[in-house]
N, C-alpha and C positions, 0 to 999 in steps of 0.2 A: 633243633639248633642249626646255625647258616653252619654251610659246610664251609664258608671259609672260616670261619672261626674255631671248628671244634677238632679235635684229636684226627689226626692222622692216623694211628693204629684203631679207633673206631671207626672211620668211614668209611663207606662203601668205596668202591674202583672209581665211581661215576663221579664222588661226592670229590674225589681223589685229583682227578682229571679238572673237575669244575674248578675249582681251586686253584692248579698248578699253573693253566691256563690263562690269557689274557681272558677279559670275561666275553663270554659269546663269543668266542672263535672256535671251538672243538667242533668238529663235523664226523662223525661217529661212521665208521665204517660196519655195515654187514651186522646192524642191532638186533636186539628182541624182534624186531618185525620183520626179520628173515626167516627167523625161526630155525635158523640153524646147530641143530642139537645134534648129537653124541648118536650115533648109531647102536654103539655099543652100549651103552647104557639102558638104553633103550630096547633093548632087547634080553639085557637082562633086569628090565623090569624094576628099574634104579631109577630113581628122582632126575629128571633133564629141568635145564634152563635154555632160554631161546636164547642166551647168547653163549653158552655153553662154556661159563664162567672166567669170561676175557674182553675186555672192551679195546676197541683198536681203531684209532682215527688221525685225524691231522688237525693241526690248534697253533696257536703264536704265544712264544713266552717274549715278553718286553716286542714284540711287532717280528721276533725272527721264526720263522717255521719251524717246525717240530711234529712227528708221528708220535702219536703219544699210545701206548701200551699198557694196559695195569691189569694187573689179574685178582679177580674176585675171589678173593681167600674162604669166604663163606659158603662156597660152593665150592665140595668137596675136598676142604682145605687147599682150592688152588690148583690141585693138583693139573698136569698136563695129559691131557688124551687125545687123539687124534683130529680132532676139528679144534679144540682147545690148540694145538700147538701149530695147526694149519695157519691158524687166524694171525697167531706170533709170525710165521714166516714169512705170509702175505704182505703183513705192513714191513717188516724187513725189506725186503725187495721191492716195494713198494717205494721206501726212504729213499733205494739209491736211484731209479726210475725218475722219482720227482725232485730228486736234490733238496731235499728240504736240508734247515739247516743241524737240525738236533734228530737224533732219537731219544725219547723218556722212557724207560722203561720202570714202572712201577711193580717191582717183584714180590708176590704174597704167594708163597706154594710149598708144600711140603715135598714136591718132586712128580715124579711119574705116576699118572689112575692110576694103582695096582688092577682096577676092572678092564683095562686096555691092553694091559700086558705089554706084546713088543710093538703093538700101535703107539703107545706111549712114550717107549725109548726112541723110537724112531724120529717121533716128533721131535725130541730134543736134539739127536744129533744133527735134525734139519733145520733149527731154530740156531744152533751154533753155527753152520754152515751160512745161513743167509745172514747172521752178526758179524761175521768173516765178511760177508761179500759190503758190507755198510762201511766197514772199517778202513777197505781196501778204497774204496771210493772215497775217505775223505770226510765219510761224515761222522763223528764225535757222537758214541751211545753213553747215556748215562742210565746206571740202576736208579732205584731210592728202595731201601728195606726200612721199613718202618712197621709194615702191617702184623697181623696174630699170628701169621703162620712162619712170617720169615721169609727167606731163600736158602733151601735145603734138596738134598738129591740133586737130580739135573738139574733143577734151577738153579743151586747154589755153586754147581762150574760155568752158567751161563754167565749167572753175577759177576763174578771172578774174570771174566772174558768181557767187560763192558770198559769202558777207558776209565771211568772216573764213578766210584761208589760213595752216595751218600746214604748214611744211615742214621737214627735216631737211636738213644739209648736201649728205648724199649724193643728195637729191631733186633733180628736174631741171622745168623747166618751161620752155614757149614756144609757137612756131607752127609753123614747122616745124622739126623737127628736123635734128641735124648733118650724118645725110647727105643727107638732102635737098639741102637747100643745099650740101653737096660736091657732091652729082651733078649739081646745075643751074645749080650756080654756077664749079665749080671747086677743086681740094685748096688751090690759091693764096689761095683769100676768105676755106675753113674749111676746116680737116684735123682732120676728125671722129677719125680714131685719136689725137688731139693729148687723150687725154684729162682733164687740165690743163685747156686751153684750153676745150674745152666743158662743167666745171663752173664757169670763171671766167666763162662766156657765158650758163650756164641753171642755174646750183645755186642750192643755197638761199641762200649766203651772197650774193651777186648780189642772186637776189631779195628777200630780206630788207634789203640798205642802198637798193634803190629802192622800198621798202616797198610793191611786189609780191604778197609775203607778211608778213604782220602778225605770225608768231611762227616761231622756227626753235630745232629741238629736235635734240637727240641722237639718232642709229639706233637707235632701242630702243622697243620697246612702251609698257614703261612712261613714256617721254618721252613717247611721244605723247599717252597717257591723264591726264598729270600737264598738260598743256596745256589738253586738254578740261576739266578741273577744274578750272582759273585761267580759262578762259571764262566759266564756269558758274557761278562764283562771281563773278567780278566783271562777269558781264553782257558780250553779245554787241553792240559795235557793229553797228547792220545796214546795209548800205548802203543808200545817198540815192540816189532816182532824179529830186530835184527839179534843175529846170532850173540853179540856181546852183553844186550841189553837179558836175552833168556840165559846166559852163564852168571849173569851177575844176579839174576832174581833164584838160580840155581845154587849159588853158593850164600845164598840169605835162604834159603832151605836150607841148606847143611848147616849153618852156623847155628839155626833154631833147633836142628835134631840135634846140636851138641851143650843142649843147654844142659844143667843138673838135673837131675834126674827128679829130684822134687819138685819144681817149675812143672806145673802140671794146669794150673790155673790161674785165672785173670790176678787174686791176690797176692800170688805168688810172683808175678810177672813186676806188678808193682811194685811192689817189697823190693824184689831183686833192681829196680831204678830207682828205690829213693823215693818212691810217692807215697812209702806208706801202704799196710798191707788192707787194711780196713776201709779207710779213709776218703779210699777214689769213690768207690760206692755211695758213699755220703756226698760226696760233690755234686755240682750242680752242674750242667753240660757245659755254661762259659766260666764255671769255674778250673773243671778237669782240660780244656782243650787248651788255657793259659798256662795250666802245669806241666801237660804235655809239653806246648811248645818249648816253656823254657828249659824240661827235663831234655828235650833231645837237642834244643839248639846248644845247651851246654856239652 
């Protein structure tokens, strides 16, 4: 199938990229034919990829520059490990070096190799470090969660630290993921096969009415691409790191820990604004984002 035509949650990073891109401009940074694989993996005798499941280059959305990043959820769910989260920083620093005009960050990752260990954490807090040094410079990061695994673990506070998140229904975001929290918590708190239940707890449509994510689009390439062009065009809020703007995203955290005590989940959340506790679920994405709008302009 043309990768522009087909599901955004089935394609490949590459297929991801081709798509998001004006056509033929991606120039692929440090590919397969570097060969640049996982030491550690590799050592313990674990499946490598020669790109060490991350593509990181530079490409034009509508003629304006852009570092574009997507992580290959198929390899090893995404996860981040030392050359994996190398490759993130590089184009980071990279962005602010060449003043491109966008970062894309395409996020598919279940969080840190656990075969890395604190190789892995480390990468993350260097990966938030050099999104800090892009930020500061002026240049505007965008996620996209769409892909199988989500943005979860450290990726899912990377996410969260980007200026403007789009996400498609089938995308998922959080901290820890389902089964996590079934294995530590119990199938009684959360029954992660309940798969219902955990897009009503981390999909888009969730994140999108706690405005989470800022725009939520259709499984489709070109949704996603048709979003970065309503960015672009109408300008990229970037996030505020001044003290009034983190007291007021601090007191919409309090105001959510004081919600009822049953508000536990996305039907719930619904219910309690009038859309209906079923109902959103059945929506179609330009149906729910209409009911949104006019649930919260009201």
């Amino acid at each position: 199938m043309n990768s522009l035509k087909r599901s955004y949650r089935e394609a490949s990073a590459r297929q991801r990229i081709s798509g998001l891109c004006d056509l033929g401009s991606f120039n692929e940074w440090l590919g397969p034919v570097e060969r640049l694989t996982s030491p550690h993996l590799e050592a313990l005798g674990a499946p490598l990829s020669f790109d060490d499941g991350v593509v990181v280059g530079e490409g034009t959305i509508m003629s304006r520059k852009a570092v574009m990043i997507a992580q290959e959820g198929l390899f090893n769910g995404g996860a981040v490990g030392e050359v994996h989260g190398a490759k993130i920083r590089g184009a980071l620093l990279r962005a602010v070096t060449t003043s491109v005009d966008y970062v894309v960050f395409a996020v598919d990752s279940g969080g840190v190799r656990l075969h890395e260990a604190n190789a892995g954490l480390i990468a993350i807090s260097e990966i938030m470090r050099a999104l800090f040094s892009v930020q500061q410079a002026g240049i505007p990061v965008i996620a996209l969660v769409g892909g199988s695994c989500g943005a979860f673990g450290g990726m899912g506070i990377v996410t969260r630290l980007c200026d403007v998140i789009v996400m498609s229904e089938e995308g998922r975001m959080g901290l820890s993921g389902p089964e996590v929290i079934e294995t530590v918590k119990g199938v009684d708190e959360f029954d992660a096969k309940d798969r219902a239940l955990v897009w009503r707890v981390t999909g888009g449509k969730i994140r999108r009415t706690l405005n989470e994510a800022q725009v939520l689009v259709e499984d489709s390439i070109p949704s996603f691409r048709a979003a970065l062009e309503g960015l672009i065009v109408d300008g990229v809020k970037k996030k505020s790191f001044a003290v009034d703007e983190l007291m007021r995203q601090q007191q919409d955290l309090l105001n959510r820990s004081l919600m009822p005590a049953h508000i536990r989940e996305g039907s719930e959340v619904w219910a309690s604004m009038g859309l209906g506790r079923d109902e959103v679920s059945l929506m179609s994405v330009a149906q729910f984002n209409q009911q949104l709008a006019e649930t919260t302009h009201d």
